[in-house]
C-alpha positions as CSV (number, residue, x, y, z in Angstrom):
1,X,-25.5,204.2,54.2
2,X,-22.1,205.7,54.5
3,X,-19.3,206.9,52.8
4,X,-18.0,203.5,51.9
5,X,-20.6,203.2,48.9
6,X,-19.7,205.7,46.7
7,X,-16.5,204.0,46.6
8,X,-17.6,200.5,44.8
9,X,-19.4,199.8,42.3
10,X,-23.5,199.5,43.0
11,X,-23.2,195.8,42.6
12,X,-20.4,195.4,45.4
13,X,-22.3,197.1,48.2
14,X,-24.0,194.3,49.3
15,X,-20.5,192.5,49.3
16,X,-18.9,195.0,51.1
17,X,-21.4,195.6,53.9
18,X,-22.0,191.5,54.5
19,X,-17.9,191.8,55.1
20,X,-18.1,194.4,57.6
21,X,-21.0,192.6,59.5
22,X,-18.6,189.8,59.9
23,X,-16.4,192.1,60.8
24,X,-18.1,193.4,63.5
25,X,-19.4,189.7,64.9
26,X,-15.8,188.7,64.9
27,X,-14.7,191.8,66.7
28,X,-17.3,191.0,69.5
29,X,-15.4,188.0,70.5
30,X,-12.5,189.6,70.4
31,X,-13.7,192.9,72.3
32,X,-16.7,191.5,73.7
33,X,-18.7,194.8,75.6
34,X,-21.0,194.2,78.6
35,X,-24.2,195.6,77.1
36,X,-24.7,195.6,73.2
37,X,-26.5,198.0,72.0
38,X,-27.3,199.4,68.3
39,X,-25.3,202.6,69.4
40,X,-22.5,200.0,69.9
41,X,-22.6,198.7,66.6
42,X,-23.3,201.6,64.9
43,X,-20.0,202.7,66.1
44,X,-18.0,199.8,65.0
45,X,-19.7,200.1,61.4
46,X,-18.8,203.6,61.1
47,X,-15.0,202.7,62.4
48,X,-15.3,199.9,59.1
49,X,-16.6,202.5,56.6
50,X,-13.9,205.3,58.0
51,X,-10.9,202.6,57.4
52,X,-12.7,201.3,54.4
53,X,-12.5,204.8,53.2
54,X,-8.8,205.7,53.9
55,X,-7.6,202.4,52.4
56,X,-9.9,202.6,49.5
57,X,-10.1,206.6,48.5
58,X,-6.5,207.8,49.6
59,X,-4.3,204.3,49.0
60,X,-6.5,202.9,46.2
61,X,-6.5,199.2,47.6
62,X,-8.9,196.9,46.1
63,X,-11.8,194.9,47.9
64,X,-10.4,191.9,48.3
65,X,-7.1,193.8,50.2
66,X,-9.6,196.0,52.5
67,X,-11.5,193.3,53.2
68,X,-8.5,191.2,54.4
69,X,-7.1,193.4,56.2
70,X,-10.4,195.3,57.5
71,X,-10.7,192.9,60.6
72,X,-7.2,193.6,62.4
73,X,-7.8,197.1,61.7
74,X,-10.9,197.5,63.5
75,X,-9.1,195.3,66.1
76,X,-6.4,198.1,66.1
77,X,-9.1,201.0,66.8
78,X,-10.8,199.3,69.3
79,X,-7.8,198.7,71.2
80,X,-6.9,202.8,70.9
81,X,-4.1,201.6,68.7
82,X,-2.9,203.6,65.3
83,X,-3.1,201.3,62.5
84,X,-0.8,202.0,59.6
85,X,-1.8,200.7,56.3
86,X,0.5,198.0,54.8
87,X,2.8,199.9,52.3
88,X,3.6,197.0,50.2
89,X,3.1,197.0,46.4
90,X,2.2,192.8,46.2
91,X,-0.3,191.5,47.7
92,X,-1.9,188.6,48.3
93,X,-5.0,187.0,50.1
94,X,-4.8,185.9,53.6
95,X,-5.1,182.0,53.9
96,X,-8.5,180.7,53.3
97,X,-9.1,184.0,51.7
């Protein structure tokens, strides 16, 4: 399923994965493509579970903060952009969050 669930706990996977289909719906508005296909979003899941990764195994952010920021870092790699993790110590939710 991918890297991204050895890193919660069994009862957060479903959680998790939910988060990055809305992540991927939203970021088909956003960066519509012509023709989607499965190989399509296939991609864009595996671009959530790498950035889930990096923010979760080498930062140690919690859900709630990957999750928030998760959709304007896919943004950020579908636009070819380098997306830098937010280096502050307090955080809190994103409106409506």
């Amino acid at each position: 399923m991918g890297a991204f669930t050895k890193l919660v706990e069994q009862n957060q996977v479903g959680r998790v994965t939910i988060a990055f289909e809305r992540c991927i719906a939203a970021s088909l508005e956003v960066h519509p493509v012509r023709h989607l296909t499965q190989a399509e979003i296939k991609r864009r899941f595996e671009m959530c579970s790498k950035i889930f990764e990096v923010l979760r195994r080498d930062l140690g952010w919690s859900l709630d903060r990957i999750l928030d920021k998760l959709p304007s870092y896919l943004g950020c790699e579908l636009d070819g952009v380098d997306w830098k993790p937010d280096a502050r110590t307090l955080w809190t939710p994103a409106s409506g969050s």
